[in-house]
C-alpha positions as CSV (number, residue, x, y, z in Angstrom):
1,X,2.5,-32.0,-122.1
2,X,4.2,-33.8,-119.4
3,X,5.1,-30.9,-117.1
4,X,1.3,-30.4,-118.0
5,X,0.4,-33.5,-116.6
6,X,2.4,-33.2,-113.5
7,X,0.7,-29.6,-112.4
8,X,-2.7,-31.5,-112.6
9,X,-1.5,-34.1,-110.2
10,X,-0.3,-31.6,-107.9
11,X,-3.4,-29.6,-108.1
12,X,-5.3,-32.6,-107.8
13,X,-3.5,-33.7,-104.8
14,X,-3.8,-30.2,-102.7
15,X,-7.3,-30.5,-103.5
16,X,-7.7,-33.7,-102.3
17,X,-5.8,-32.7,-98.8
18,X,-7.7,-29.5,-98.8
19,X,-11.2,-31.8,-99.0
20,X,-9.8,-34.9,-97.2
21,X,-11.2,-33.3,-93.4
22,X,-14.8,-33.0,-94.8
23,X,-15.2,-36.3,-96.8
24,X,-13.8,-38.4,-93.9
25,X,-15.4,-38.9,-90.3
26,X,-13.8,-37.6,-87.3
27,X,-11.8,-40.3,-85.3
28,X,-14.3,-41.5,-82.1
29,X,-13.3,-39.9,-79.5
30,X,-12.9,-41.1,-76.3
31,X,-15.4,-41.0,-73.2
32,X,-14.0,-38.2,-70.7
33,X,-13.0,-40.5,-67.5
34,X,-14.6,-38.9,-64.3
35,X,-11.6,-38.4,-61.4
36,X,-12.7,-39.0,-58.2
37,X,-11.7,-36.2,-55.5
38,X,-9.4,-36.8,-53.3
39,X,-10.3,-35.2,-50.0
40,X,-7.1,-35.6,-47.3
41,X,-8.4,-35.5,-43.8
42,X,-6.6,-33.9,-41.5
43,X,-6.3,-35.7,-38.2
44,X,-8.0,-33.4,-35.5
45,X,-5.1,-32.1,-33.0
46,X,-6.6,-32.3,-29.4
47,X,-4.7,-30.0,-27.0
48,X,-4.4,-30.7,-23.3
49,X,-7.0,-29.4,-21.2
50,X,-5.7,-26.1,-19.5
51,X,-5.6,-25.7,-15.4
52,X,-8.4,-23.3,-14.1
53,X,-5.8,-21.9,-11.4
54,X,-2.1,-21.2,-10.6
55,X,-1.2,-23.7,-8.0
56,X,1.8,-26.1,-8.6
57,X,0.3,-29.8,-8.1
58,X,2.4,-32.5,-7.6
59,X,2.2,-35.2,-10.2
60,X,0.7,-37.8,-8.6
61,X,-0.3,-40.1,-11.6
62,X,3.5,-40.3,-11.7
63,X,4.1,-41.7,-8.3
64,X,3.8,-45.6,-8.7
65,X,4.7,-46.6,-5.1
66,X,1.5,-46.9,-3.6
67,X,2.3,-45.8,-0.2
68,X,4.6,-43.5,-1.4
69,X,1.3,-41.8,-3.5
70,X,-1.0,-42.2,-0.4
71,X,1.5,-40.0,1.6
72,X,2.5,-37.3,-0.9
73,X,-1.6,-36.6,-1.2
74,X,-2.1,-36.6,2.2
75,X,0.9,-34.5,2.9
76,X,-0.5,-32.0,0.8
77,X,-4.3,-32.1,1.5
78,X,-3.8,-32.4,5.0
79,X,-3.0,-29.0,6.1
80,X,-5.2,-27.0,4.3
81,X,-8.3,-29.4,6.8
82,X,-6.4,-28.7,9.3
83,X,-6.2,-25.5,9.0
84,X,-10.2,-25.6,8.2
85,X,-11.0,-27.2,11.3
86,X,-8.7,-24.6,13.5
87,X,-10.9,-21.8,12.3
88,X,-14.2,-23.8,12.6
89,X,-13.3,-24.3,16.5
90,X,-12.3,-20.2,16.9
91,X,-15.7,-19.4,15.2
92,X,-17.3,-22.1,17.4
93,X,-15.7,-20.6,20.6
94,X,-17.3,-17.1,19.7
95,X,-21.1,-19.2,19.1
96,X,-20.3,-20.9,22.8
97,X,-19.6,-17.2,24.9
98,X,-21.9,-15.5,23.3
99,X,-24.9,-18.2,24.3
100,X,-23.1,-18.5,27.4
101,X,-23.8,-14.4,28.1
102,X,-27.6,-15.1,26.9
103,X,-27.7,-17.5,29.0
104,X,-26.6,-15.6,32.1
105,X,-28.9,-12.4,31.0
106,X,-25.1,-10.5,30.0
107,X,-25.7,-8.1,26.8
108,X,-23.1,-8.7,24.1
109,X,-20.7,-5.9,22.5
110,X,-21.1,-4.5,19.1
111,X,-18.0,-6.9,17.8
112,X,-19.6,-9.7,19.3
113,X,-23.0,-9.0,17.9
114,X,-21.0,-8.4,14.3
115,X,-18.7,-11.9,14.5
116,X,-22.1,-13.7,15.8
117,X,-24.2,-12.4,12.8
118,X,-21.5,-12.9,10.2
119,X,-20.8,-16.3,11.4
120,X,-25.0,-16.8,10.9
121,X,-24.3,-15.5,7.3
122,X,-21.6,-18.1,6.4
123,X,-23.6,-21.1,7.9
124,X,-27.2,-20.0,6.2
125,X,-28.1,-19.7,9.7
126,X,-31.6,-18.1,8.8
127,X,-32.3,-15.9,11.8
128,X,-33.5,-12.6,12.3
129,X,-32.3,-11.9,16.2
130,X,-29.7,-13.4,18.1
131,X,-31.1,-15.7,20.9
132,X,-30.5,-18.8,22.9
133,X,-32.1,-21.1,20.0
134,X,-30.2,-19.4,17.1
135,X,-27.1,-20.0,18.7
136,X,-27.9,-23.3,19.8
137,X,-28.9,-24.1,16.2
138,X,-25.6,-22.5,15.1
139,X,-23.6,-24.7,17.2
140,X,-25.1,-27.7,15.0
141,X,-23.6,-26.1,12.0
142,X,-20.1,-24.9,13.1
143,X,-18.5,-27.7,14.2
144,X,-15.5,-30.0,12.6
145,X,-15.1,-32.7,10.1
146,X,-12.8,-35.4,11.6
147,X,-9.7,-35.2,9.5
148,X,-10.1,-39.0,8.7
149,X,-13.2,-38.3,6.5
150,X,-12.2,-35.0,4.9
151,X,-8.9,-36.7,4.1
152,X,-10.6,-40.1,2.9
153,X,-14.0,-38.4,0.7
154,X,-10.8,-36.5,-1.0
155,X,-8.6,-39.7,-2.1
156,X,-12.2,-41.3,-2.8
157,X,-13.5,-38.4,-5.2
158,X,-10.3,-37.5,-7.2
159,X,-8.9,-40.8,-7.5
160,X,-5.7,-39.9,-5.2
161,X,-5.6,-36.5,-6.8
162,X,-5.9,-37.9,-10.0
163,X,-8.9,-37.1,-11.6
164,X,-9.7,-34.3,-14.6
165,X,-11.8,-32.0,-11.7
166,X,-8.5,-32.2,-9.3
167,X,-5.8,-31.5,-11.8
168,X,-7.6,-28.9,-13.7
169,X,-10.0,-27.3,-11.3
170,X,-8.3,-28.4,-7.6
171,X,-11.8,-30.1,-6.9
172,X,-11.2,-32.7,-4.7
173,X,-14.1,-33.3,-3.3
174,X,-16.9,-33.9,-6.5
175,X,-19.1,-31.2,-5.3
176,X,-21.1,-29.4,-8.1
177,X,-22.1,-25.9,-9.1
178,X,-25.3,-24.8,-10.8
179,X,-24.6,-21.4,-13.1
180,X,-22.9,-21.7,-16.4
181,X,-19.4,-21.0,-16.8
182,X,-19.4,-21.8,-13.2
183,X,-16.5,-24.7,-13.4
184,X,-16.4,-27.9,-15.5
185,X,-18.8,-29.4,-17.6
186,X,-18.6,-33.2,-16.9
187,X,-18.0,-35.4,-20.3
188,X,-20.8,-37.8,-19.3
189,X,-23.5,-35.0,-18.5
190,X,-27.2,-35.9,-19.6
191,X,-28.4,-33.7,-22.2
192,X,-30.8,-32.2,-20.1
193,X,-28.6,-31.6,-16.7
194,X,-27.3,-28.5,-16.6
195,X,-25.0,-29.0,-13.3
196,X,-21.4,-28.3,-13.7
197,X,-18.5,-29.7,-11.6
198,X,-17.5,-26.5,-9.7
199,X,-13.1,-25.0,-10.0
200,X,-11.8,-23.6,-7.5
201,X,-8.7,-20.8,-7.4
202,X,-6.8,-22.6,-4.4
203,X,-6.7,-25.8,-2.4
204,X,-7.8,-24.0,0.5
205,X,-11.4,-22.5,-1.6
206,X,-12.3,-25.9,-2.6
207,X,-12.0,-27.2,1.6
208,X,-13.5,-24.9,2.7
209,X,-16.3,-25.6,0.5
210,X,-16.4,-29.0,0.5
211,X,-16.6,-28.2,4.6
212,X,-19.6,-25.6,3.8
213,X,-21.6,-27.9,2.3
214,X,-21.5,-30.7,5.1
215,X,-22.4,-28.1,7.4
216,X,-24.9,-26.2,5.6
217,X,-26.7,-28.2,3.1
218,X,-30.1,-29.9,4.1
219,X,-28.9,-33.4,2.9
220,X,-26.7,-33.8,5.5
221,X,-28.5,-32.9,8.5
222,X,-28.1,-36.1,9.7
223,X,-24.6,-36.3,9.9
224,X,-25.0,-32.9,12.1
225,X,-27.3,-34.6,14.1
226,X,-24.9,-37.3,14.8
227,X,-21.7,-34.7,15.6
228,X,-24.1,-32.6,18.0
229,X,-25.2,-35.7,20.3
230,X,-21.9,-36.4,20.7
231,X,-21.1,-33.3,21.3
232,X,-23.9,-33.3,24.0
233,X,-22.5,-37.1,25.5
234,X,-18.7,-35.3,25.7
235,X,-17.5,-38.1,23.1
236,X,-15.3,-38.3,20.3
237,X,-16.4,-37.1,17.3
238,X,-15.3,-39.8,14.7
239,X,-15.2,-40.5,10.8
240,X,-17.4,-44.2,11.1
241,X,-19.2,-42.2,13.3
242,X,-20.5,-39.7,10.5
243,X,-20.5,-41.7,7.7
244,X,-23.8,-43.1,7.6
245,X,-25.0,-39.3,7.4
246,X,-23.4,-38.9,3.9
247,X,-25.7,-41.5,2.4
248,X,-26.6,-38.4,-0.3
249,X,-23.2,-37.5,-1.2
250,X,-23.0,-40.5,-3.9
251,X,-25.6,-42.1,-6.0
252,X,-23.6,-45.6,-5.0
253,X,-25.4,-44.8,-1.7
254,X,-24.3,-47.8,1.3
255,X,-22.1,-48.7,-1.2
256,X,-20.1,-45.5,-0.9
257,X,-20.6,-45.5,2.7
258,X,-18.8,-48.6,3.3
259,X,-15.6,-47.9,0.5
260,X,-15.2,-44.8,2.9
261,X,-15.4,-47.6,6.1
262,X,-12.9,-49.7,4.6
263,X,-10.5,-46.8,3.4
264,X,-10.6,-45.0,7.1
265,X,-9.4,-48.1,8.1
266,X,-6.9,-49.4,6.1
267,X,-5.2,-45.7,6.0
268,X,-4.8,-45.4,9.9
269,X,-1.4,-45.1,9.6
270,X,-1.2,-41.7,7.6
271,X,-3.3,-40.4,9.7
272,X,-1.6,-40.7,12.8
273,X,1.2,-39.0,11.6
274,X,1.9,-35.9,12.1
């Protein structure tokens, strides 16, 4: 009887753990907690601008002795103007014989009539024949840039051969370019410009450029004007003398004007030396 009773109690208590999952209620569980997402930025690397050229520049944010600076940049502008000039006054010579032969009723040769017309090319010279007026109106064109002003518009628009457009695209001068992909696109452009700030290959290209577009371009016609009357009163051709005539080379206008005054002056010195 008792081993009896003892089966029923086990029975009775498998059934009970059997049953014991449907008769109770499930323990509450818990509301899922939402993880936020964790999103690691990763800092944008910006590389150094690459040069648009070859040439070795010197470091000239590094030089901290002012005059020191002044001379290294001039030291290594100066040539390449120099140079500029020298071949302005050989193509200058062949403009001068050949209106001297018109003048005196003498034909010109085949390589005279080729130098003449190329010349005409390279100055926009826009002149079908070659007679006493073209080559009078040439002689405007081809003529120097006092060294004192190339030098000096240089220091002014590169900041001492400092500036983004000097280091990366040997501009020294700030002139522009109009055709995509034709140099630098300025960081402060206007949505709706489309100019570019033009790279050159070599220190001589952008010179002789810079010396192209005072002698070609419409804006500075009075600054030829200038040059050619004293030209015509056997006078010095000066920097302060030409200045005024660059009045559209910066939107600062007479205020550019007179910080190229005031630099010509204060930088005699380097420009004596030779």
């Amino acid at each position: 009887m008792r081993s009896n009773l003892i089966k029923i109690v086990l029975i009775a208590v498998c059934l009970f753990a059997i049953m014991y999952p449907f008769i109770t209620e499930p323990p509450e569980q818990p509301e899922p907690v939402e993880v936020p997402e964790i999103i690691v930025e990763t800092p944008e690397v910006t590389l150094p601008e690459q040069p648009l050229h070859d040439v070795q520049l010197p470091d000239f944010g590094s030089i901290k002795d002012i005059a020191t600076k002044k001379k290294r940049f001039f030291d290594f502008i100066k040539p390449h103007v120099e140079a500029e000039n020298k071949v302005i006054l050989q193509q200058r010579a062949s403009i001068e014989i050949a209106l001297m032969m018109l003048q005196f009723e003498e034909s010109l040769s085949d390589v005279q009539i080729q130098r003449v017309e190329n010349i005409f090319k390279l100055y926009k010279v826009d002149q079908q024949e070659i007679t006493v007026e073209s080559l009078k109106l040439a002689l405007e064109r081809v003529d120097i840039i006092p060294k004192e002003l190339a030098l000096m518009q240089a220091a002014n628009e590169s900041a001492w051969g400092t500036s983004r457009f000097a280091r990366i695209g040997l501009n020294f001068f700030g002139q522009w370019c109009y055709r995509a992909g034709c140099g630098m696109v300025p960081k402060r452009r206007a949505d709706e410009a489309a100019h570019e700030v033009a790279a050159f290959k070599s220190v001589r290209a952008s010179v002789t450029s810079y010396f192209r577009n005072i002698n070609t371009h419409d804006a500075y016609r009075e600054l030829r004007a200038v040059r050619a009357q004293l030209r015509a009163d056997k006078q010095e051709i000066t920097a302060t003398a030409l200045t005024p005539g660059l009045m559209s080379y910066s939107e600062r206008g007479i205020d550019y004007i007179e910080e190229l005054n005031d630099m010509i002056r204060h930088n005699k010195a380097y420009f004596d030396e030779e």
